[in-house]
N, C-alpha and C positions, 0 to 999 in steps of 0.2 A: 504494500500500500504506500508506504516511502517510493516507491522507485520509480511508477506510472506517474504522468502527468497527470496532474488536477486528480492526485491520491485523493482530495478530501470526499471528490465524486463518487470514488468508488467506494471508500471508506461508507459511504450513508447507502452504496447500492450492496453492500454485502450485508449488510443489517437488514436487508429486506430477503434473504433469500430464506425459504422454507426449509433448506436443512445444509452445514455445509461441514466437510471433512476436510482438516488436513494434515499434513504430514510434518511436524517439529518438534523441538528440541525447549522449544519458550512457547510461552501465550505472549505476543508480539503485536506489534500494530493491526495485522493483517489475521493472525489466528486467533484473536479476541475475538471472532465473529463467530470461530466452529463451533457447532456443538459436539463435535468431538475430533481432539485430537492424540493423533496416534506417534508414541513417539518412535525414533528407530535408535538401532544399536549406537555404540561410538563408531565413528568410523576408522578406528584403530582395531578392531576387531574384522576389519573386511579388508579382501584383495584390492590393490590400486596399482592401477599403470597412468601417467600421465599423457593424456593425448590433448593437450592443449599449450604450457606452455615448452612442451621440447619441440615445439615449429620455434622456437626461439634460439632454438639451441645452433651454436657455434661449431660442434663435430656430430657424427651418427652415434648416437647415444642412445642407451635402453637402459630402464630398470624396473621392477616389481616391486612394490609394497606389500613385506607378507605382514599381516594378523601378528600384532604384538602379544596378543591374549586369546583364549578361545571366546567367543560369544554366548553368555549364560543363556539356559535352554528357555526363559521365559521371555526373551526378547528377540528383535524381529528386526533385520536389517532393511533397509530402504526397498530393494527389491525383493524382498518376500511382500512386505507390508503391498505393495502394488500387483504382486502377481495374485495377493490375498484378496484385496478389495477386487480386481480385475476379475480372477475365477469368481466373487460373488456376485455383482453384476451381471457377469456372462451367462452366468446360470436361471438369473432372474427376467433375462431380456432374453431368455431363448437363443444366445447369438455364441458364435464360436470363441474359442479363446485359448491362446499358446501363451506358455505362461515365460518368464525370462530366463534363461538359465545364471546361475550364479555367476559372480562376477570372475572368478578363476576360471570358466568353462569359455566366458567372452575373450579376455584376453589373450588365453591360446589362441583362439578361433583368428584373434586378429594379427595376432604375431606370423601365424600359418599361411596366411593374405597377403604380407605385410613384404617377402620377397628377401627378408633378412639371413633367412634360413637358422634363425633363430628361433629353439622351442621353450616353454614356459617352465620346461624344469631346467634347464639352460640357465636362466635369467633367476630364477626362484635360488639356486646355487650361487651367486653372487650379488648378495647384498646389498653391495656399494654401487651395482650396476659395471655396464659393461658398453667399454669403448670400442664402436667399431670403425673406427677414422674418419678422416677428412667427411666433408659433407659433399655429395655426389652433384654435379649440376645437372637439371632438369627441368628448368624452365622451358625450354624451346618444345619439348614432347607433351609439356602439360598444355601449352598456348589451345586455345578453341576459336578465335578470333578468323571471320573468314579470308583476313588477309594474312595469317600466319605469323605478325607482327605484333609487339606490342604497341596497343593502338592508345597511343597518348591524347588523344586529343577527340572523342567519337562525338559526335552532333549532341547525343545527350548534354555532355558535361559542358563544350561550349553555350549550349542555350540557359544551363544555369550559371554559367559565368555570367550572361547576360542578365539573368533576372537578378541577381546579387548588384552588379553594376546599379539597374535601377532601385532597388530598396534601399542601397547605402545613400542613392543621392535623392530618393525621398526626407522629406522635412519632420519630425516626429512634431507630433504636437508643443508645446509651449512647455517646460518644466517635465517632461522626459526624460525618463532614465533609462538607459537599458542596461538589462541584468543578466551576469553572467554568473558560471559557476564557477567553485574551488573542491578542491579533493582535501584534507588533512591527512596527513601520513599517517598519522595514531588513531585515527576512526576508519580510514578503507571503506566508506562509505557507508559506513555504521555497521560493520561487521565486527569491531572492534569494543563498539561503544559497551558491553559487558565485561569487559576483562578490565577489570580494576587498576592493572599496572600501564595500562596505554591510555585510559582514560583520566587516568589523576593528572595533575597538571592543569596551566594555566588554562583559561574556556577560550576556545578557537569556534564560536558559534556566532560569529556578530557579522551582521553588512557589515561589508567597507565603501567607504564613497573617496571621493576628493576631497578635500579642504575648502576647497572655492562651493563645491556644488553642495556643501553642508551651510556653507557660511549664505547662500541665496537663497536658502531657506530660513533661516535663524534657528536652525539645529547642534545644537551641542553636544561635541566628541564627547562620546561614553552613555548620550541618552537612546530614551527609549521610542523609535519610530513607528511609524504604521505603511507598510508599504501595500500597494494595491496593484492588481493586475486585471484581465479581463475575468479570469476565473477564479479569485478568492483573494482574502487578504491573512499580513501575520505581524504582529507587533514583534519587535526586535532589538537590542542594542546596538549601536551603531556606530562604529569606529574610523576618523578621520585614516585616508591611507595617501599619500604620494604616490605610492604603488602602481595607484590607476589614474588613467587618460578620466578628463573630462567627462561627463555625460556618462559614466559607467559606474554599476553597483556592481560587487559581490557577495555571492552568499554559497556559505558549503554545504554539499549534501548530504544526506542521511541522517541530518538530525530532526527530531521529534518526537521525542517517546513519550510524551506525557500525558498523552488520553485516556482514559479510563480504562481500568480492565485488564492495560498492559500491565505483565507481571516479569518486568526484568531487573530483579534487581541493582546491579548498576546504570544501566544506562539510563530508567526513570531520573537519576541524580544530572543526567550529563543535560546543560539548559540547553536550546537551541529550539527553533522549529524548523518545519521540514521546505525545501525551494519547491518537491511538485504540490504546495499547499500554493502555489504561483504561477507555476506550468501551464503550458495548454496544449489541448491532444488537437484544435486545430491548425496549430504551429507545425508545420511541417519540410523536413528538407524532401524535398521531390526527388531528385536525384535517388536516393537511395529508399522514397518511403519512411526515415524515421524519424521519432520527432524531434523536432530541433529545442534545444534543449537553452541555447545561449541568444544573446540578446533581443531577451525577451522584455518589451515594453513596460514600465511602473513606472508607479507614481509612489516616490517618499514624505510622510509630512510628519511634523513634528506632533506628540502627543502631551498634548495638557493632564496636569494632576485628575485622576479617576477615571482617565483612559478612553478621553475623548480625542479625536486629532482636529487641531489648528487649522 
């Protein structure tokens, strides 16, 4: 619910559903709405192969994640939990259903695919993983492109270079802000904001403006603001920055935990609200379909004593 635009939308559309499941570890913004959730093992008890960040990786590398412990017999890994609900379902809608195999039956399966000629007790025999050299070139065999070329420049991308062209030299309304986001290294997008030892430390939860664009409103560094968008608003502290150009706010994401019902111990503590409480789902980059997430339109104004704004 933090992580969609215009979260608050959805937040007030999951409170209307008739019955909802899900799958965690907290009652969190977003599974404060289930009526039941199920939780799954640690995932130190499960097989893991990383297929996402070794496309980063600098030589042909492989390693396996074996199970630091066995998984006590009254709990339920991610993929039982989903072949479970899955088989019950299936059974109830009359409809077919193959259920997952475990996650050490997948990873051989893809190692076996995979052309390494590496097999999963291969890899499960060294721990620290295993160096198979240099990284191979294969760009030119992977290309799909019908000119065989990397196609730098296709009618797509130039037509929204063009539409970018006119939006930058569109005029915003009078007192305009546009807002962009921040990442904090100690929240990771609020994946963090539970763990006591990255969250303690000074509050990284505040807009940041300019100086000048504080001072044209009579806003005073360290008060508290009210910013507005086309889809919601969120009172805020608000911190003078040189950092940023003109006409631009920042705000970090993944904060917000303080609604009702969430039960996280830490991060209820960590202050901030959330930016898709500002977002908009009909903000959109075309090119790719998704949403555009950065300078997005508000309005900052200063808030009088009882939390009216000026």
């Amino acid at each position: 619910m933090l992580s969609t635009p215009n979260g608050a939308a959805l937040d007030r559309a999951l409170g209307t559903l008739d019955f909802m499941v899900s799958v965690d570890i907290y009652i969190n913004e977003t599974t404060r709405h289930a009526n039941l959730i199920l939780p799954p093992a640690s995932p130190l008890t499960q097989h893991h192969y990383d297929s996402i960040f070794n496309a980063f990786a600098v030589r042909r590398i492989a390693r396996v994640n074996m199970p630091l412990w066995n998984k006590p017999d009254d709990e339920r890994a991610d993929w039982e939990i989903f072949n479970g609900v899955g088989a019950a379902y299936a059974a109830a809608a009359d409809k077919p259903f193959a259920a997952l195999p475990e996650p050490a039956v997948l990873i051989a399966e893809g190692l076996r695919r995979g052309g390494s000629g590496l097999t999963f007790e291969e890899l499960a025999a060294n721990p620290h993983g295993m160096d198979l050299g240099p990284l191979r070139p294969n760009m030119l065999a992977r290309l799909q492109t019908p000119s065989g070329s990397i196609e730098c420049a296709p009618p797509l991308l130039l037509e929204e270079l063009a539409r970018l062209a006119r939006s930058i030299s569109d005029t915003l309304p009078a007192g305009t802000l546009q807002l962009i986001g921040r990442r904090e290294i100690r929240s990771n997008n609020s994946w963090m904001h539970n763990a006591p030892r990255l969250a303690k430390g000074k509050p990284r939860h505040h807009l940041l403006m300019h100086p000048d664009d504080l001072a044209d409103r009579g806003i005073a560094d360290g008060s508290v603001v009210r910013v507005r968008s086309r889809t919601g608003s969120i009172d805020i502290e608000v911190r003078a920055s040189v950092a940023l150009m003109r006409g631009v706010a920042s705000l970090p994401h993944g904060f917000g935990h303080s609604r009702p019902g969430v039960r996280l111990s830490r991060a209820r503590e960590v202050a901030g609200a959330s930016y898709n409480d500002l977002s908009d789902p009909l903000a959109l980059d075309i090119a790719s379909g998704n949403a555009a997430l950065s300078a997005l339109p508000i309005s900052v104004e200063p808030i009088a004593p009882g939390g009216v704004a000026i």
